[in-house]
Each structure stands twice: as structure tokens, then as C-alpha cells.
DRENVEX-264738 format. One record per residue: x, y, z of N, C-alpha, C in turn; residue in one letter. Coordinates in Angstrom, 1 decimal, padded with zeros to 4 digits. Example, Ala and Ser with C-alpha at 12.3 -4.5 7.8 and 13.67 -1.06 7.14 Angstrom:
2
lolo n_xx 013.2, n_yy -005.7, n_zz 007.8, ca_xx 012.3, ca_yy -004.5, ca_zz 007.8, c_xx 013.2, c_yy -003.3, c_zz 007.8, residuo A
lolo n_xx 012.8, n_yy -002.2, n_zz 007.1, ca_xx 013.7, ca_yy -001.1, ca_zz 007.1, c_xx 012.9, c_yy 000.0, c_zz 007.9, residuo S
***
This chain:
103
lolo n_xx 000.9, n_yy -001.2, n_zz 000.0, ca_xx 000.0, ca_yy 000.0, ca_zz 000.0, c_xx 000.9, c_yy 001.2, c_zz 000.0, residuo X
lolo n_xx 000.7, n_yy 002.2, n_zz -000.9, ca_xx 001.4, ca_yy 003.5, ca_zz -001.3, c_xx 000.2, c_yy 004.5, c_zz -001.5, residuo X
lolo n_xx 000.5, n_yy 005.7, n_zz -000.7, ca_xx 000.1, ca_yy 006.9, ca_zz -001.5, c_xx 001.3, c_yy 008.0, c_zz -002.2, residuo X
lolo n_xx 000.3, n_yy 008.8, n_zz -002.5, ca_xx 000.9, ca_yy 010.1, ca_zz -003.2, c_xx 000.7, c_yy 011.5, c_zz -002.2, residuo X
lolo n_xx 001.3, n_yy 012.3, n_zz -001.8, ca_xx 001.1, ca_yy 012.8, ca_zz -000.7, c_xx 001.3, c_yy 014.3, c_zz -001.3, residuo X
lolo n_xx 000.9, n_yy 015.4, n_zz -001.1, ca_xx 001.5, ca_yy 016.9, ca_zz -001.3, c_xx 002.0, c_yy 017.5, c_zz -000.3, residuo X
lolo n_xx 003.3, n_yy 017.9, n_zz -000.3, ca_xx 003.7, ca_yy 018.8, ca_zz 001.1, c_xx 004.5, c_yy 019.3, c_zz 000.4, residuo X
lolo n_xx 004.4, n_yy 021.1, n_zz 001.3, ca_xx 005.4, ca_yy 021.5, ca_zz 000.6, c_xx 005.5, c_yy 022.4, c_zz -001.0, residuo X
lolo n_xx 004.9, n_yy 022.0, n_zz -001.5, ca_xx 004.5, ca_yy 022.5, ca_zz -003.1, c_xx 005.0, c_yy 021.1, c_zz -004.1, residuo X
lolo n_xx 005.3, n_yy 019.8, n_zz -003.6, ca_xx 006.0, ca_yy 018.7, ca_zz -004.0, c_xx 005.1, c_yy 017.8, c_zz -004.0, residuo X
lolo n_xx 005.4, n_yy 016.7, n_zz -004.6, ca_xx 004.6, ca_yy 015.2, ca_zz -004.2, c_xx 005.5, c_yy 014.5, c_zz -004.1, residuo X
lolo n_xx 005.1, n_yy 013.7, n_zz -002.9, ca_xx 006.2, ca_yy 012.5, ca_zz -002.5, c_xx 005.6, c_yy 011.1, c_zz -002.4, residuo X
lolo n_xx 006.0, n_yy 010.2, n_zz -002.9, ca_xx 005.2, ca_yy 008.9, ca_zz -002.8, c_xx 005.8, c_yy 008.2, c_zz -001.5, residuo X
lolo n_xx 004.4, n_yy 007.9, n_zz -000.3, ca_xx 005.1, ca_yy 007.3, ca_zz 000.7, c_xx 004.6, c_yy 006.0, c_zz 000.9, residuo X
lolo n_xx 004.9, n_yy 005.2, n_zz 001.9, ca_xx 004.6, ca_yy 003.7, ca_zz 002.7, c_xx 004.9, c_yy 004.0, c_zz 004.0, residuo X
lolo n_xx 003.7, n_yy 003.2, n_zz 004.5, ca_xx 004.1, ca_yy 003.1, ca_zz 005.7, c_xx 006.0, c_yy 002.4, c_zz 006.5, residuo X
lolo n_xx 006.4, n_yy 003.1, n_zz 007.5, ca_xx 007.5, ca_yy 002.9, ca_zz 007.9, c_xx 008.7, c_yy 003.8, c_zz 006.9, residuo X
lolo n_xx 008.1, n_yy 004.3, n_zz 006.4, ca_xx 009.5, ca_yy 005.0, ca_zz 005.3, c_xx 009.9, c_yy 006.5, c_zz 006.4, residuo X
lolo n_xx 010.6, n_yy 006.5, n_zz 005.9, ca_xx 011.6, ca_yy 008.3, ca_zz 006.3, c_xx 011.2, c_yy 009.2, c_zz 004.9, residuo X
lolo n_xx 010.9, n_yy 010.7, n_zz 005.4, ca_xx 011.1, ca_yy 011.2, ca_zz 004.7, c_xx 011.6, c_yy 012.5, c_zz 004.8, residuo X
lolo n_xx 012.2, n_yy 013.6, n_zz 003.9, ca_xx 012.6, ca_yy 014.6, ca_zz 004.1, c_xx 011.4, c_yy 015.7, c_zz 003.5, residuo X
lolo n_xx 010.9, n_yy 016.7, n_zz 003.9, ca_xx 009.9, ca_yy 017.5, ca_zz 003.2, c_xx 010.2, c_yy 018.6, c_zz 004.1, residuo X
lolo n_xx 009.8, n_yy 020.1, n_zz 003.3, ca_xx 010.0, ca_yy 021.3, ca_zz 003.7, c_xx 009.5, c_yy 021.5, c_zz 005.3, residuo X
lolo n_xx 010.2, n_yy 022.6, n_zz 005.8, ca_xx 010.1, ca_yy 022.4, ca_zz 007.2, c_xx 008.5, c_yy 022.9, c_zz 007.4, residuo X
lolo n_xx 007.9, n_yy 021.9, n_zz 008.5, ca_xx 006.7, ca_yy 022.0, ca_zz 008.8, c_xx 006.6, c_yy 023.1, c_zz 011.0, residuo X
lolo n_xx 005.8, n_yy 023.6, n_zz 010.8, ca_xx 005.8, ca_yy 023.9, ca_zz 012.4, c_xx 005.0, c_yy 022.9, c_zz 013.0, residuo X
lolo n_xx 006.1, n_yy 022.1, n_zz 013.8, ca_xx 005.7, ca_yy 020.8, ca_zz 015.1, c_xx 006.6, c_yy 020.1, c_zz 015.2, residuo X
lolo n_xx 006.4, n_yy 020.0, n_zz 016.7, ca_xx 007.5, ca_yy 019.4, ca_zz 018.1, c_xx 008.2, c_yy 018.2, c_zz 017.2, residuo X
lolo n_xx 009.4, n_yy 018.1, n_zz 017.8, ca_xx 009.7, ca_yy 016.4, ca_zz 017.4, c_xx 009.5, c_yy 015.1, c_zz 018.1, residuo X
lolo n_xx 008.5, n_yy 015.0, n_zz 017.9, ca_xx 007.8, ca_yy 013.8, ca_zz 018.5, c_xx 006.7, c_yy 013.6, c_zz 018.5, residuo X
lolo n_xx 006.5, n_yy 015.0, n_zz 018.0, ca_xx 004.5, ca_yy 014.7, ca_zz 017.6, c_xx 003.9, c_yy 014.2, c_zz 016.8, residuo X
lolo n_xx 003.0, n_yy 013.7, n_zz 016.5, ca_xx 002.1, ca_yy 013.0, ca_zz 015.6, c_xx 001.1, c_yy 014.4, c_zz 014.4, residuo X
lolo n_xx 001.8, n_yy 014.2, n_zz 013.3, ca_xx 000.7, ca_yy 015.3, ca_zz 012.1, c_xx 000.1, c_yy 014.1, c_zz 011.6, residuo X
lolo n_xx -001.4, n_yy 014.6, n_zz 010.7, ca_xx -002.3, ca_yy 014.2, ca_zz 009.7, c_xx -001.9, c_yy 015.1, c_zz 008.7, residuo X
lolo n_xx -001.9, n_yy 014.7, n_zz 007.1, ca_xx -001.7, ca_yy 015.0, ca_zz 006.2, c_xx -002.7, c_yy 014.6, c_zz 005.5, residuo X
lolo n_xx -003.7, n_yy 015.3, n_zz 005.2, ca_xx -004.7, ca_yy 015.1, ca_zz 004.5, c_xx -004.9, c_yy 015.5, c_zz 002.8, residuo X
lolo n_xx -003.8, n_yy 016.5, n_zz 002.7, ca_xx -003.8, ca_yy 016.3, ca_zz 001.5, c_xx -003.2, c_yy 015.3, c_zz 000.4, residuo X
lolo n_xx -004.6, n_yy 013.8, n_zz -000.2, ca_xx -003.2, ca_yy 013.0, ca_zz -000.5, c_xx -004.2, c_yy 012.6, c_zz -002.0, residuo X
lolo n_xx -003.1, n_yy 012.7, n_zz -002.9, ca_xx -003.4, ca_yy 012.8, ca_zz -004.4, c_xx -003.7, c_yy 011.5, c_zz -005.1, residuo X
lolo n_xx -003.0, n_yy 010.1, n_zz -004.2, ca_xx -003.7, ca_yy 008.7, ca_zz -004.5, c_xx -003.3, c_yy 007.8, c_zz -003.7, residuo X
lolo n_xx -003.8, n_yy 006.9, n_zz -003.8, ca_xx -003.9, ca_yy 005.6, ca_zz -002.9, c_xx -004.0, c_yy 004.7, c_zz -003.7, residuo X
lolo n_xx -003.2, n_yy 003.7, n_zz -003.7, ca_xx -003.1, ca_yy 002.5, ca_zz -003.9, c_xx -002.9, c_yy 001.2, c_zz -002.9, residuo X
lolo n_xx -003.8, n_yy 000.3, n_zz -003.4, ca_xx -004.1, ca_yy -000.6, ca_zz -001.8, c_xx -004.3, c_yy -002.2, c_zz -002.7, residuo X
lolo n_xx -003.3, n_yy -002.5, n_zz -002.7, ca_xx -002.9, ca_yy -004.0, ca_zz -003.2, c_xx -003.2, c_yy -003.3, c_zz -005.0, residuo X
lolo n_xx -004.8, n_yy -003.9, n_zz -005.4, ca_xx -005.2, ca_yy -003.6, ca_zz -006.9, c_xx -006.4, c_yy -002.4, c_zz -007.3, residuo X
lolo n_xx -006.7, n_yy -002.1, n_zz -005.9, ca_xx -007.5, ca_yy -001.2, ca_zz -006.0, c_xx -006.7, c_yy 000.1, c_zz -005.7, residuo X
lolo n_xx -006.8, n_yy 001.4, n_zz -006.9, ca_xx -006.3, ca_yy 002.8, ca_zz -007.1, c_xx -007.2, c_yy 003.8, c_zz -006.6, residuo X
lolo n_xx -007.5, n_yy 004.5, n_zz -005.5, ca_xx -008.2, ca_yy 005.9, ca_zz -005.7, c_xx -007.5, c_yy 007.1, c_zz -006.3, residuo X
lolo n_xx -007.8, n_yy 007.4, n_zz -007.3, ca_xx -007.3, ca_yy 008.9, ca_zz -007.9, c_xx -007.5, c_yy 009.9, c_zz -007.5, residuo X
lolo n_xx -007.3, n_yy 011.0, n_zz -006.7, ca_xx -008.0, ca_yy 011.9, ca_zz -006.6, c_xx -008.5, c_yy 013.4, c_zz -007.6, residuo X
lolo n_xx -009.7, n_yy 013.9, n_zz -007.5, ca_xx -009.5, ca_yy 014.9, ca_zz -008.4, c_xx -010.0, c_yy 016.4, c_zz -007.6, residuo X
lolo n_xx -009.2, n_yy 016.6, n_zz -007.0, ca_xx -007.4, ca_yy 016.8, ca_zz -007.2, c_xx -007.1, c_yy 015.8, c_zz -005.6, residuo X
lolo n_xx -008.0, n_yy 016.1, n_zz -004.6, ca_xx -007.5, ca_yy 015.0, ca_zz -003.3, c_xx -008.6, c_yy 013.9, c_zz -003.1, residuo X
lolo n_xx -008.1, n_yy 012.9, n_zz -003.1, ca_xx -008.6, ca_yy 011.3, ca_zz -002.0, c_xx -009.7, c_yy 012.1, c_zz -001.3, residuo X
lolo n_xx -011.3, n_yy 011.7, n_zz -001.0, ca_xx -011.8, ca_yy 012.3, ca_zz 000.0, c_xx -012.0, c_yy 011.6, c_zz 001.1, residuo X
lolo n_xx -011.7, n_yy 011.9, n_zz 002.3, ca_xx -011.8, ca_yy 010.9, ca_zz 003.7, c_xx -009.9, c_yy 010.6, c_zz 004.0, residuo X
lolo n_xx -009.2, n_yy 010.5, n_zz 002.9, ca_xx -008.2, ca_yy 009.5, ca_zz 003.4, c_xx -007.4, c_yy 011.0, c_zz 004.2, residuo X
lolo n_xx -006.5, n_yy 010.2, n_zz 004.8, ca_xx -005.4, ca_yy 010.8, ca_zz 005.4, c_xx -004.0, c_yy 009.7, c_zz 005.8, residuo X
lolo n_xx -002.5, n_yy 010.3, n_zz 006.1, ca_xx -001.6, ca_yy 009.9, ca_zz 006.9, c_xx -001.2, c_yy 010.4, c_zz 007.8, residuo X
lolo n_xx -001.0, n_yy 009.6, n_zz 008.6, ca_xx -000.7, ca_yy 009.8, ca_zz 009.7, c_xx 001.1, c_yy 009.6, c_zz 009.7, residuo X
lolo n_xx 001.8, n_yy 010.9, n_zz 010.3, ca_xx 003.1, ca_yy 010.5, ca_zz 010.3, c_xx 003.6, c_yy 011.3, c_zz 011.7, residuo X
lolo n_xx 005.1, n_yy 010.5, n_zz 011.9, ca_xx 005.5, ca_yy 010.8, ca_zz 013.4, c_xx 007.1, c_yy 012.0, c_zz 012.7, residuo X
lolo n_xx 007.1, n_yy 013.1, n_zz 013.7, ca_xx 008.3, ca_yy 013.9, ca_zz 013.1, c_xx 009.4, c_yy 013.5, c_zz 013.7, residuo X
lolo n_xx 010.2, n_yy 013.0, n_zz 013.2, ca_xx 011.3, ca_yy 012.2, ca_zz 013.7, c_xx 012.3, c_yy 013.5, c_zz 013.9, residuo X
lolo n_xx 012.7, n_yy 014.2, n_zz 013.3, ca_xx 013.7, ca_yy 015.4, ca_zz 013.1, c_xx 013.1, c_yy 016.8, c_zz 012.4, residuo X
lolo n_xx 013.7, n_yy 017.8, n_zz 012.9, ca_xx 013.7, ca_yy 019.2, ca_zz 012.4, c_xx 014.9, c_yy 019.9, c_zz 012.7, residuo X
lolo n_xx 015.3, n_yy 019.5, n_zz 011.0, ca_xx 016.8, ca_yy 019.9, ca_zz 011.0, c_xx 017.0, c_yy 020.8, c_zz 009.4, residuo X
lolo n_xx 018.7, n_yy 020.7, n_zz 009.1, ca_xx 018.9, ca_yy 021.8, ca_zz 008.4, c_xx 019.6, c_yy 021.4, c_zz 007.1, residuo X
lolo n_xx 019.8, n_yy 020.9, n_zz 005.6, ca_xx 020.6, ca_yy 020.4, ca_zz 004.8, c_xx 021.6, c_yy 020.8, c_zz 004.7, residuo X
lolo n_xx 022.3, n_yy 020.2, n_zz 004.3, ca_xx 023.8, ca_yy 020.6, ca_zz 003.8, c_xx 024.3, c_yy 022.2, c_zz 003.0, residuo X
lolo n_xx 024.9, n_yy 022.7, n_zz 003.3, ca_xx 025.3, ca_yy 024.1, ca_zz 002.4, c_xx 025.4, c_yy 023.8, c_zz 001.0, residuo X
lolo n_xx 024.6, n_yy 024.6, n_zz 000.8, ca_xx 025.0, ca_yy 024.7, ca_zz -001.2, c_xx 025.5, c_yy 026.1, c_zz -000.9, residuo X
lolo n_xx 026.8, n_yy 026.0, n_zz -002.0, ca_xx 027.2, ca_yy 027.1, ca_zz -002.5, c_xx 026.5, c_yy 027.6, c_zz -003.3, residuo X
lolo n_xx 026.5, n_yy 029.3, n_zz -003.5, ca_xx 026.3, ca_yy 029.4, ca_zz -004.8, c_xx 027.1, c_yy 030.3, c_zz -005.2, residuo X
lolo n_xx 028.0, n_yy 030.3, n_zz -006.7, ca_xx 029.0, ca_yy 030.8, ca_zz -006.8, c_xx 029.1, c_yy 031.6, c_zz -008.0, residuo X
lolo n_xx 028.8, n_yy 033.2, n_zz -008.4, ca_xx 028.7, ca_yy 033.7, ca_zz -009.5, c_xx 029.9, c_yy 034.2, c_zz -009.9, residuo X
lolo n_xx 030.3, n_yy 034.4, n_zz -011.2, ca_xx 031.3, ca_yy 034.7, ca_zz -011.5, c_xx 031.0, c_yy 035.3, c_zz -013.2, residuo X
lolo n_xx 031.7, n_yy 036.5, n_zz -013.5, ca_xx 031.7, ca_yy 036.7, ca_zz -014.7, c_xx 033.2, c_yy 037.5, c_zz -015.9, residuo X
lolo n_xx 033.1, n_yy 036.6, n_zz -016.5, ca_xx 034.7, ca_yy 036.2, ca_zz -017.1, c_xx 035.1, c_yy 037.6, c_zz -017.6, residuo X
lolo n_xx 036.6, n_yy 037.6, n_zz -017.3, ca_xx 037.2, ca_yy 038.6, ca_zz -017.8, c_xx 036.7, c_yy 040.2, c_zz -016.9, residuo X
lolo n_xx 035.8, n_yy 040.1, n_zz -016.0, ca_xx 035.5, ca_yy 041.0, ca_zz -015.4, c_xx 036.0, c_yy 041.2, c_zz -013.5, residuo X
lolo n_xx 036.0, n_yy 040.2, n_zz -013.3, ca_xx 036.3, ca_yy 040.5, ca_zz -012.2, c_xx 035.8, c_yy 040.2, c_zz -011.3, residuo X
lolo n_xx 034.6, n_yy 040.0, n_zz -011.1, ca_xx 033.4, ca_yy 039.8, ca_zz -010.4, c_xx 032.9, c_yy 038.3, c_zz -009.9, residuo X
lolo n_xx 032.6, n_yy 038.2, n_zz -008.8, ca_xx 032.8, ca_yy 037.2, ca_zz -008.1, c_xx 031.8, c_yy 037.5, c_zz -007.2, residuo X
lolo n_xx 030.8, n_yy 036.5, n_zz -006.7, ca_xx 030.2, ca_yy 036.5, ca_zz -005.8, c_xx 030.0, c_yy 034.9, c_zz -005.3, residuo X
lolo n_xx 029.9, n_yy 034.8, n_zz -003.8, ca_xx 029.8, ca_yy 033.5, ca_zz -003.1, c_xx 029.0, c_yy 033.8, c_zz -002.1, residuo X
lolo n_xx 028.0, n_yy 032.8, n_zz -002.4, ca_xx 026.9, ca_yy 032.9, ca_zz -001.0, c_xx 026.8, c_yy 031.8, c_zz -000.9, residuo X
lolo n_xx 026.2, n_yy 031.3, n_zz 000.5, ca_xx 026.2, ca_yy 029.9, ca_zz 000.9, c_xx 024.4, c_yy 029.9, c_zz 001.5, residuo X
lolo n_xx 023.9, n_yy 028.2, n_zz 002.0, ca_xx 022.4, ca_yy 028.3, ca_zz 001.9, c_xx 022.3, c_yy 027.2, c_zz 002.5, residuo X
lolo n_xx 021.6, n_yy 027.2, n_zz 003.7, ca_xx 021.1, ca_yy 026.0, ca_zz 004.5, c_xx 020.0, c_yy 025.6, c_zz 004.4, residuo X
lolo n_xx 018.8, n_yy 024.6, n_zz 003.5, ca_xx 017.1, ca_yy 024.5, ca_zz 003.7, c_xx 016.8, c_yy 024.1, c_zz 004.8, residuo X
lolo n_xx 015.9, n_yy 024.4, n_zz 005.5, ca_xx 015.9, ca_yy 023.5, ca_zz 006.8, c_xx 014.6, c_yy 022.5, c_zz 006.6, residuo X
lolo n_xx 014.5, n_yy 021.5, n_zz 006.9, ca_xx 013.6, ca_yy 020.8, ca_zz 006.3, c_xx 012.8, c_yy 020.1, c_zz 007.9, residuo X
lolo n_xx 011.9, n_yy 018.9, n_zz 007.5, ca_xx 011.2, ca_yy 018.2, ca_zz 008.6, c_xx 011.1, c_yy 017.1, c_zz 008.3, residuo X
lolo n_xx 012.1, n_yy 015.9, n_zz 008.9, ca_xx 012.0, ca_yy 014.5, ca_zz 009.0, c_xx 010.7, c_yy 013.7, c_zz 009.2, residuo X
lolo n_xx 009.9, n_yy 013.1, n_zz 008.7, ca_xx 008.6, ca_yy 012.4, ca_zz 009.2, c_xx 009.0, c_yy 011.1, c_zz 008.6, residuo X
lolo n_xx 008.5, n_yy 010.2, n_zz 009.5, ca_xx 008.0, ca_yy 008.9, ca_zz 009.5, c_xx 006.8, c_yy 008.5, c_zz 009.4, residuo X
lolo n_xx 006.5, n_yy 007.8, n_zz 008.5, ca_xx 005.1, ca_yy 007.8, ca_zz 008.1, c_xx 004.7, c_yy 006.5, c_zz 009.0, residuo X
lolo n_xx 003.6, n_yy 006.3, n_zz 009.7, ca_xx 002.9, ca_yy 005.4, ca_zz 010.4, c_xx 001.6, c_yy 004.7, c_zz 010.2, residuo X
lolo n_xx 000.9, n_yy 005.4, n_zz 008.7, ca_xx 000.1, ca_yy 005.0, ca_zz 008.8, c_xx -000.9, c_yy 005.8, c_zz 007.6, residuo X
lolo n_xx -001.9, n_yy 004.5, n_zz 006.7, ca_xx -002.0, ca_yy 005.4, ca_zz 005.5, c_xx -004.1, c_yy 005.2, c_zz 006.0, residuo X
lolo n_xx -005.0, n_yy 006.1, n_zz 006.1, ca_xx -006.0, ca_yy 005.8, ca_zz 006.0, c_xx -006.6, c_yy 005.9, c_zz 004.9, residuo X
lolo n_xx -007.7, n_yy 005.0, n_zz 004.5, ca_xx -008.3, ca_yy 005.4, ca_zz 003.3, c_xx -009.9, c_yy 006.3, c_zz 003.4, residuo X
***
């Protein structure tokens, strides 16, 4: 059993027990969210599609972490001129564990 989930401005396809990384959400680490916005379900051979969301379903997921990605550089440069710029960038995102897909 898999859905399709929207968080974020993204879609991520989850299962139960998986890790995920998704834009940072506001809530504790250790709390329990519902994510109701979910775009499909699939459950062995039966598909719900939604148009645009599943109605009734939800997941339930546990926030394991709220933390921060790795630095990306970003590094401009333009030839023959001189010009150079360097900025650096942390996303901070929110670890969930999914526990649970309702239909």
C-alpha cells in the first residue's frame, strides 16, 4: 500500500515505515501530524485517484527530526571581469515517518 502525498508544493510517494525529508513544517519532534492532502492511494489492486484530493483519506506521520541540509554554495562569477560572488544556503527541512495510510 502506497500513496501520493502533497507537502510542501512537491509530491512524494510514501509507505508506511519509510523516512522522509519534506519542507520544514511547524511541530515538536515527537509529535504526531495528519496530512490530508493526498493525491492517490493504492491498496494492493485497487487505485483511488483523486481529483485533485482522495476524500476521507489521510496519513498519519511521526516527526522524527527538524533539522537543516547541507550548504550549497552558490557561486557567481563573470569572465574577464572581475566579479565574483559567493553565497552559501542551508534548507531547513522536517524528517517524518510515516505510520500510517488511512483510506
Amino acid at each position: 500500500m502506497f500513496a501520493v502525498i502533497r507537502s510542501g508544493g512537491k509530491q512524494h510517494r510514501v509507505q508506511v515505515g519509510e523516512k522522509l525529508k519534506v519542507e520544514k513544517l511547524e511541530a515538536e519532534v515527537g509529535s504526531t501530524i495528519e496530512i490530508s492532502d493526498i493525491l492517490l492511494i493504492q491498496d494492493g489492486e485497487s487505485v483511488k485517484i483523486g481529483q485533485p484530493i482522495v476524500a476521507g483519506a489521510k496519513v498519519v506521520a511521526k516527526v522524527a527530526a527538524q533539522d537543516r541540509s547541507k550548504k550549497v554554495i552558490i557561486f557567481k562569477r563573470r569572465r574577464r571581469k572581475g566579479f565574483h560572488k559567493k553565497r552559501g544556503h542551508r534548507q531547513p527541512y522536517t524528517e517524518l515517518e510515516i505510520t500510517n495510510i488511512h483510506v
